[in-house]
VOPAGU-2260 file (C-alpha; in pm, 1 decimal, decimal comma):
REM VOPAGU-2260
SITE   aa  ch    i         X         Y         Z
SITE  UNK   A    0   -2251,2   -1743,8    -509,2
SITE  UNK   A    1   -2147,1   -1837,9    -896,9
SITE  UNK   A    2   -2020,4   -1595,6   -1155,2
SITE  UNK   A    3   -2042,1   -1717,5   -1526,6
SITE  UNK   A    4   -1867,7   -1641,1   -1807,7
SITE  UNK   A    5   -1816,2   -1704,3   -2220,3
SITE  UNK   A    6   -1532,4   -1838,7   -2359,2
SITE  UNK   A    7   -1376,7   -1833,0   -2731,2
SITE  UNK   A    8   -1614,4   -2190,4   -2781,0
SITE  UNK   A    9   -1921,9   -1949,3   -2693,2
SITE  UNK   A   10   -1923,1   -2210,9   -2370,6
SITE  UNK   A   11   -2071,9   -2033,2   -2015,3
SITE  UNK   A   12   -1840,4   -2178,5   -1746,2
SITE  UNK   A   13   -1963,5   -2075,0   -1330,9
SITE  UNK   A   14   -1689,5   -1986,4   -1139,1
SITE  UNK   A   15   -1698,4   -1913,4    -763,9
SITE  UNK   A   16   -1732,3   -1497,7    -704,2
SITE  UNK   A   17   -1678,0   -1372,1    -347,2
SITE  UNK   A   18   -1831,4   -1000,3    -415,5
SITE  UNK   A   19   -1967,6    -887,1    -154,0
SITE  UNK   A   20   -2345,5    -824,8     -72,6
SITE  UNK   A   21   -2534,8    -570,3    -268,8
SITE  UNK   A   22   -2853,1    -393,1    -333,7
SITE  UNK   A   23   -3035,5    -330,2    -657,1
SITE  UNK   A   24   -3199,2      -7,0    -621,6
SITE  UNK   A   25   -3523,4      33,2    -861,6
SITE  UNK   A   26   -3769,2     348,6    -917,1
SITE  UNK   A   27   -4096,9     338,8   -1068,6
SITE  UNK   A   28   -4330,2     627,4   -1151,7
SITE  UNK   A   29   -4713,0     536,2   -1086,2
SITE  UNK   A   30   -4973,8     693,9   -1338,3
SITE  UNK   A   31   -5256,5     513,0   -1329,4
SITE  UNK   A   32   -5545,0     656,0   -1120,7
SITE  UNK   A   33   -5612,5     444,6    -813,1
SITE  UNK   A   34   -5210,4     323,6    -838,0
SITE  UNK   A   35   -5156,1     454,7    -448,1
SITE  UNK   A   36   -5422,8     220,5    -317,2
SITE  UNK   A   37   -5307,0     -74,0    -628,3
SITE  UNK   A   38   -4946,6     -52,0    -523,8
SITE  UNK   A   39   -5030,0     -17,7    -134,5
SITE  UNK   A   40   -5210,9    -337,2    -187,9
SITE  UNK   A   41   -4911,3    -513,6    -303,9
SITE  UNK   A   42   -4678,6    -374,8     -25,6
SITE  UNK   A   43   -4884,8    -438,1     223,4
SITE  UNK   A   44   -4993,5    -781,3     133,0
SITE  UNK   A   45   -5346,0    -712,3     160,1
SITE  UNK   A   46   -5387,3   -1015,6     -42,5
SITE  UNK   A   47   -5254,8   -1296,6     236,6
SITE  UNK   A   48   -5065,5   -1613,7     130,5
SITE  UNK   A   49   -4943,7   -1895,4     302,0
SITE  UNK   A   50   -4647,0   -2152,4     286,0
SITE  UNK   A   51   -4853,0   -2439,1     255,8
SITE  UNK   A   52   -5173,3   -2458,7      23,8
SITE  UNK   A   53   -5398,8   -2188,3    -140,0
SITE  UNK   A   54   -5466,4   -1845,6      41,0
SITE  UNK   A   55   -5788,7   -1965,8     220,3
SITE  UNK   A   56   -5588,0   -2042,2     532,8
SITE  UNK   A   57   -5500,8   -2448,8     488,2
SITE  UNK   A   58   -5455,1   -2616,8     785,5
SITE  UNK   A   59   -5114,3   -2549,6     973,4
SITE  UNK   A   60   -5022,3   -2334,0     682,4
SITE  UNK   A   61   -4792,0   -1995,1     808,7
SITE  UNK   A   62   -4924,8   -1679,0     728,0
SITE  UNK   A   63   -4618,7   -1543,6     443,9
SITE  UNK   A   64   -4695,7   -1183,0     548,1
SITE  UNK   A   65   -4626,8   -1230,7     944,2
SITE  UNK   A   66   -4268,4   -1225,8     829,2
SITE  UNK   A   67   -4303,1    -884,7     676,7
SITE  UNK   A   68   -4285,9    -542,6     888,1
SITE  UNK   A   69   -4430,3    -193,2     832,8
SITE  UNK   A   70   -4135,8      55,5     895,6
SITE  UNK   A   71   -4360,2     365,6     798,5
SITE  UNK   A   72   -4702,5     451,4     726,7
SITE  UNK   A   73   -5058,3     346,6     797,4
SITE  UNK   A   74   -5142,0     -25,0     799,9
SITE  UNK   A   75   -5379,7     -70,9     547,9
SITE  UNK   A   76   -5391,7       3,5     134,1
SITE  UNK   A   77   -5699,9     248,1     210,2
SITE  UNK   A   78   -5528,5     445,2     475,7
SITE  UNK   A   79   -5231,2     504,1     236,2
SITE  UNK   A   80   -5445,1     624,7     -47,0
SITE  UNK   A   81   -5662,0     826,1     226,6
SITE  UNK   A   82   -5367,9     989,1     316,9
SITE  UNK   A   83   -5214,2    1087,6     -27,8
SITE  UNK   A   84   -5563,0    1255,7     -90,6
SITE  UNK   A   85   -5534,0    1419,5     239,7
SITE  UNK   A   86   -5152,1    1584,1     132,2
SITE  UNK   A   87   -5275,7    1650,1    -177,2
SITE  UNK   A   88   -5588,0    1882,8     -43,5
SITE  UNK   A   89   -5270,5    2037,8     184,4
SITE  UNK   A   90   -5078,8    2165,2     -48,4
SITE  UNK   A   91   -5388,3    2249,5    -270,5
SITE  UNK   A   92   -5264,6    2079,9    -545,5
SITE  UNK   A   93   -5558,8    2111,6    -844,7
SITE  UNK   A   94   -5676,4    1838,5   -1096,4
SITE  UNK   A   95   -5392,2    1601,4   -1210,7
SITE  UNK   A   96   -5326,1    1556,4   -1613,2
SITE  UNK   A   97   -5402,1    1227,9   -1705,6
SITE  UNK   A   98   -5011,8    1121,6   -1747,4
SITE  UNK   A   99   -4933,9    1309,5   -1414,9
SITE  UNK   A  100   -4721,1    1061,7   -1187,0
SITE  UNK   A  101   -4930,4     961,2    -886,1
SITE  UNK   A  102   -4670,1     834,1    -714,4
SITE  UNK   A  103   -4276,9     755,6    -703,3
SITE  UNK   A  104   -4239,8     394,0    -577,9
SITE  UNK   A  105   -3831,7     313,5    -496,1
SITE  UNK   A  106   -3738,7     -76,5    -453,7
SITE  UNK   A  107   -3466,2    -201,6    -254,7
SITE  UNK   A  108   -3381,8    -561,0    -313,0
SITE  UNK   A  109   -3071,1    -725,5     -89,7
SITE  UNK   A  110   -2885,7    -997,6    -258,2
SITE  UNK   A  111   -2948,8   -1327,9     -93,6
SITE  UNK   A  112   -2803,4   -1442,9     188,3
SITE  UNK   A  113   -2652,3   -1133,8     285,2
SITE  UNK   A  114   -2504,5   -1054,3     611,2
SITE  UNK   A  115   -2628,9    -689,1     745,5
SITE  UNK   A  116   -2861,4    -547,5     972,6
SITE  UNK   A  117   -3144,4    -524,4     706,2
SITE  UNK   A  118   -3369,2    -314,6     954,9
SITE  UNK   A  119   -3119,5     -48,1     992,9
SITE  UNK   A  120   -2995,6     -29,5     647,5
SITE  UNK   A  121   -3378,6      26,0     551,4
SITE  UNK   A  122   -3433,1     224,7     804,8
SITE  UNK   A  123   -3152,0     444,5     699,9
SITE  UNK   A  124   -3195,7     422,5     366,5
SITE  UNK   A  125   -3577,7     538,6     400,2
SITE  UNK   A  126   -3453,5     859,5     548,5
SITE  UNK   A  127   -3214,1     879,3     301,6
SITE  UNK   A  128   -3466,7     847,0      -6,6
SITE  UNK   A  129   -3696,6    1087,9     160,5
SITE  UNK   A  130   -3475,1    1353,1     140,6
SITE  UNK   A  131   -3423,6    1328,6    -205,0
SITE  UNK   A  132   -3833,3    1285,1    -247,1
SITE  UNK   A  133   -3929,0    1602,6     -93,2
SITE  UNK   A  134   -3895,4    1515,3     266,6
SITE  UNK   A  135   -4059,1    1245,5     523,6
SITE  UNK   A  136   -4358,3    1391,5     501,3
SITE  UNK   A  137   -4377,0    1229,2     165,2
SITE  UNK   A  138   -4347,5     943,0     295,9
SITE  UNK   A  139   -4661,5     753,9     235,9
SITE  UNK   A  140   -4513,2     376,5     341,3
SITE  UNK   A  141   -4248,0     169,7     434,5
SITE  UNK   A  142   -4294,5    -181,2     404,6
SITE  UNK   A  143   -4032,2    -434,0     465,7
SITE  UNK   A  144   -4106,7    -762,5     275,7
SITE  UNK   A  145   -3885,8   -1105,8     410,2
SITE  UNK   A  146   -4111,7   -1327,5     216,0
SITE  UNK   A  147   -3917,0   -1358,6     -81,0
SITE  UNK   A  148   -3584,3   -1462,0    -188,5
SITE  UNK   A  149   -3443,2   -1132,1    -188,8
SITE  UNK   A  150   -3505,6    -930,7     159,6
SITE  UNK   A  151   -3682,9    -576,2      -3,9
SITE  UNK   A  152   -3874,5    -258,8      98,4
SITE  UNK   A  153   -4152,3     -78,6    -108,9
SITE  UNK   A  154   -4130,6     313,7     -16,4
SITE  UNK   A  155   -4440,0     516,6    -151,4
SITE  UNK   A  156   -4354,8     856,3    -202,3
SITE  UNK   A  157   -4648,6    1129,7    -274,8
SITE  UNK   A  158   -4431,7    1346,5    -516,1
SITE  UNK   A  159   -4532,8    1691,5    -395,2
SITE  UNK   A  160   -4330,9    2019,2    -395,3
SITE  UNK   A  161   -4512,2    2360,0    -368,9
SITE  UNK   A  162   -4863,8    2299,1    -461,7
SITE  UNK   A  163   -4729,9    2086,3    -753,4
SITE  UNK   A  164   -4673,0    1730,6    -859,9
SITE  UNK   A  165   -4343,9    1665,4    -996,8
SITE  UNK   A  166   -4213,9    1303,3    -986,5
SITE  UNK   A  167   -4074,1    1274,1   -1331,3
SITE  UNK   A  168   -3877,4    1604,7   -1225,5
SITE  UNK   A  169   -3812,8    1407,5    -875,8
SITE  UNK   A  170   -3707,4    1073,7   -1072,2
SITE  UNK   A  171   -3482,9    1241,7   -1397,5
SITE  UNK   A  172   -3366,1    1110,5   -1668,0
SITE  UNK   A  173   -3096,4     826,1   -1699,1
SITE  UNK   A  174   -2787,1    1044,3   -1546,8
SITE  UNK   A  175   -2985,1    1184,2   -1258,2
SITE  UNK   A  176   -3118,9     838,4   -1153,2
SITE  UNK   A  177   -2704,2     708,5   -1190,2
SITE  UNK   A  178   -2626,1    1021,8    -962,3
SITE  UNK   A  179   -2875,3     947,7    -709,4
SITE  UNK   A  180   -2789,8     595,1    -761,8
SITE  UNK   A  181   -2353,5     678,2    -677,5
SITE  UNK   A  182   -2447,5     957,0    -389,3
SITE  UNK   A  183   -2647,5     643,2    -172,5
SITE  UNK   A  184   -2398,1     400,2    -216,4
SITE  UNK   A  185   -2122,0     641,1     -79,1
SITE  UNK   A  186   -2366,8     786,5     172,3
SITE  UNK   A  187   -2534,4     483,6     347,8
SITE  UNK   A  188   -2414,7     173,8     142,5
SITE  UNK   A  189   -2062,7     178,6     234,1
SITE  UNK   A  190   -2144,8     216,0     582,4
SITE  UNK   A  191   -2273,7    -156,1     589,7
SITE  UNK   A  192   -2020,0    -313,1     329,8
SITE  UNK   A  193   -2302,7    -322,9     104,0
SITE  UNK   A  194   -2244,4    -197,1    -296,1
SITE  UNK   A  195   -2538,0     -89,5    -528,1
SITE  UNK   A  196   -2588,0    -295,4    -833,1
SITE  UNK   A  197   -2559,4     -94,2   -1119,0
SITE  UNK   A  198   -2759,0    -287,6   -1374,7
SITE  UNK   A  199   -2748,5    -186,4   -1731,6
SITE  UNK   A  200   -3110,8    -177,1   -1924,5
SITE  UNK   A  201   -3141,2    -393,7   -2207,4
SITE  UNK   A  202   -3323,8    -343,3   -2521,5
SITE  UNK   A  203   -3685,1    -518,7   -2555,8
SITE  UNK   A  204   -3575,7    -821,4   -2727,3
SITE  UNK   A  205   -3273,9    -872,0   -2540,9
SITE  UNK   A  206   -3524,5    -861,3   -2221,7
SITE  UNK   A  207   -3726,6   -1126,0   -2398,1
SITE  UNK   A  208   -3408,7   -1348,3   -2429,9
SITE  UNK   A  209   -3247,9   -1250,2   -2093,5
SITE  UNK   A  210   -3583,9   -1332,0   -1958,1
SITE  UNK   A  211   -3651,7   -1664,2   -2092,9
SITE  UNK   A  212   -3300,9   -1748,7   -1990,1
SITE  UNK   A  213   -3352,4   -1657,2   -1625,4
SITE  UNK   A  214   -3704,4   -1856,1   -1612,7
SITE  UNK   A  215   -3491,7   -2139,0   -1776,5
SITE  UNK   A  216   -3227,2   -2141,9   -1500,5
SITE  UNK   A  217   -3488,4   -2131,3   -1224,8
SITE  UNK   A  218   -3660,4   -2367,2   -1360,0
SITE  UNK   A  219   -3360,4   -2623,2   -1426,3
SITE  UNK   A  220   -3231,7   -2572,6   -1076,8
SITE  UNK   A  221   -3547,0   -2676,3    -937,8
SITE  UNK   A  222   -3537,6   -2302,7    -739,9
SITE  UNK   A  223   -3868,7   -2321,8    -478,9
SITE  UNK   A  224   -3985,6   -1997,2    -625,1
SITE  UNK   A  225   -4094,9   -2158,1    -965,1
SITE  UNK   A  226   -4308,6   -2355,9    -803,7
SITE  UNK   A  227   -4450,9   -2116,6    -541,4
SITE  UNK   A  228   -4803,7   -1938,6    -505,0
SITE  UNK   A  229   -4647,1   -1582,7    -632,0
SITE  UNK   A  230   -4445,9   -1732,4    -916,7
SITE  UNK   A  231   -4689,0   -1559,6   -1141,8
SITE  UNK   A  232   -4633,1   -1223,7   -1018,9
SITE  UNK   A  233   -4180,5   -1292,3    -985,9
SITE  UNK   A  234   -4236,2   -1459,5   -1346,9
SITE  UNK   A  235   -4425,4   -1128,9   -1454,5
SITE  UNK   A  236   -4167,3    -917,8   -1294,6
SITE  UNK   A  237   -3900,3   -1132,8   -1466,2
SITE  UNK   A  238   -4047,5   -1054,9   -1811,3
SITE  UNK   A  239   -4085,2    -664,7   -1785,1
SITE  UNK   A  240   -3752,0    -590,0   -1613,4
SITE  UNK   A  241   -3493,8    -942,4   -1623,2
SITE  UNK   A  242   -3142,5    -744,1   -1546,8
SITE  UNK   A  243   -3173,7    -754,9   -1147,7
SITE  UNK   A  244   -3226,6   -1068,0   -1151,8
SITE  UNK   A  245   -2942,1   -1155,3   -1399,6
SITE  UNK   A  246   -2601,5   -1109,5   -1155,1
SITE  UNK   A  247   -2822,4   -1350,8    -882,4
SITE  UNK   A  248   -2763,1   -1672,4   -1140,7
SITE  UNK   A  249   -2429,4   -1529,2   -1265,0
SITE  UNK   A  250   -2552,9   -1382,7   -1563,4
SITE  UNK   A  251   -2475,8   -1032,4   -1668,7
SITE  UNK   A  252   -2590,3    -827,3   -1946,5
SITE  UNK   A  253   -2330,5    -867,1   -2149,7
SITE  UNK   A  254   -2427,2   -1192,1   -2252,8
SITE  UNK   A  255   -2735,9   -1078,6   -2385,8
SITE  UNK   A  256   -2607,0    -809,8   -2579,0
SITE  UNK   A  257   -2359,7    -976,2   -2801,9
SITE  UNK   A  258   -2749,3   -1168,1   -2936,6
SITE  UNK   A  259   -2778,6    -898,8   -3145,5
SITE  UNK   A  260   -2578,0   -1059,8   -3452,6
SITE  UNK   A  261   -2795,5   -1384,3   -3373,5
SITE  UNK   A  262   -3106,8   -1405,8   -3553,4
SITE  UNK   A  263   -3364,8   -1638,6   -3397,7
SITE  UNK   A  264   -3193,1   -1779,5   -3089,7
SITE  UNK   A  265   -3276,1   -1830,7   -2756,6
SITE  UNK   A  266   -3057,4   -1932,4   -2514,5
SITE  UNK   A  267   -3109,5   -2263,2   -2334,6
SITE  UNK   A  268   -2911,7   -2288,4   -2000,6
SITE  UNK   A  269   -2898,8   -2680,3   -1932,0
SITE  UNK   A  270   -2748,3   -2620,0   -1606,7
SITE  UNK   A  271   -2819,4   -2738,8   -1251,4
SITE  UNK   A  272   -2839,2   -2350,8   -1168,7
SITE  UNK   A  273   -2636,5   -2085,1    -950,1
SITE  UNK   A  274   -2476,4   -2406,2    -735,5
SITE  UNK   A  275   -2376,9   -2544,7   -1045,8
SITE  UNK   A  276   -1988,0   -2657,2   -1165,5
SITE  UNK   A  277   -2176,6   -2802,8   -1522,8
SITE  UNK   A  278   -2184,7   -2566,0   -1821,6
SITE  UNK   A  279   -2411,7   -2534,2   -2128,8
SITE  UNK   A  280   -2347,4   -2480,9   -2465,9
SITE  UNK   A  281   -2423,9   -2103,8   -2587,0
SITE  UNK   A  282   -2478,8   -2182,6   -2990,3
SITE  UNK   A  283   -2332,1   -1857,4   -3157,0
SITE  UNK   A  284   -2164,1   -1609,5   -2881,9
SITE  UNK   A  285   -1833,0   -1467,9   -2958,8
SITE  UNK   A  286   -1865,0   -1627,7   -3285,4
């Protein structure tokens, strides 16, 4: 792994960083109606796509998904929507306002090539987030996804506490999510030498910049995922939230920030990628 920095020439330099592995821990309120059985979809890859060729099963091509596992839950998108109807009707919760959150979705993302026991630090972790969401029997799923090039699970949470829905309560503001963020990585992270990633947000054009400049670096270091079947769906995710992916290719928020005196520029990374000894030139930082 590469760390970059800026110098006083506004030049990024990669240096070698031996930081240990981490985790990037994400939270997203659903809304949308039908968003259990839209987000089930996605974690359970109910949409099947394979290594070689076009999802219509090419000849000799390996099913992506067989590398996946369910750690909780039923196994298909209708079940899981099926059964948050069936909890709701349990604790008689009435008609939902039309912003009500549907569900709380929580991300963990491993950095790459990391050296733990991801089924037991999911594992643990799932139990850990559950108690914080109102309990397992919250839990609506579990998936493990290996397909990628960060090892993740998608847990589904039904955000239910006495008769009510309350996942923006459940999820806080900024300084609750940063507590919740602290207690795991003291509770279950240390355990497996694993730190969470505390990413900083960025403002939306700074995520348009940071963004362009992580599709950039991909791109330039010839990284398989810009040229896989889902690169439409990591490029979308790249464009609405860019900061977890920033510390993977040495980048940091930082960088991005100091555009804010820079009118019209857009950072070009030349390099060869997150392997790379090269530099670019950085037109305008710490100028």
């Amino acid at each position: 792994m590469t760390n970059q920095r800026i110098d006083q020439d506004g030049v990024i330099t990669s240096q070698a960083s031996s930081a240990k592995s981490y985790v990037v821990v994400r939270f997203k309120k659903q809304k949308e109606p039908q968003s259990v059985r839209i987000a089930a979809d996605h974690n359970k890859r109910a949409r099947f796509f394979y290594e070689q060729g076009h999802e219509h099963a090419p000849e000799g091509g390996q099913l992506i998904a067989r590398k996946n596992e369910k750690l909780w839950g039923p196994d298909t998108p209708e079940e899981v929507a099926d059964l948050a109807r069936s909890l709701m009707s349990q604790h008689a919760v009435k008609k939902l306002r039309k912003d009500a959150v549907r569900a709380v979705e929580v991300l963990l993302s491993l950095s790459p090539r990391h050296c733990i026991d991801d089924a037991a630090f999911f594992t643990d972790s799932m139990h850990w987030f559950a108690q914080r969401f109102g309990g397992i029997e919250n839990l609506l799923a579990a998936d493990i996804h290996r397909d990628e090039a960060q090892d993740h699970i998608h847990m589904l949470f039904l955000p239910v506490l006495d008769g009510r829905m309350v996942g923006s309560q459940m999820v806080g503001g900024r300084g609750k999510i940063k507590g919740c963020k602290l207690s795991f990585n003291e509770e279950i992270c240390r355990q497996y030498g694993v730190r969470v990633l505390m990413v900083d947000s960025l403002s939306r054009q700074e995520k348009a910049i940071a963004s362009r400049a992580v599709q950039e670096c991909l791109v330039a270091a010839r990284d398989p995922v810009s040229t896989s079947l889902v690169w439409d769906a990591i490029r979308s995710s790249i464009e609405n939230q860019p900061e977890p992916y920033l510390p993977l290719l040495g980048l940091n928020t930082s960088m991005f920030r100091q555009q804010r005196t820079i009118r019209g520029a857009v950072p070009i990374f030349a390099g060869t990628g997150k392997d790379s000894t090269q530099h670019a030139n950085y037109k305008g930082v710490g100028r």
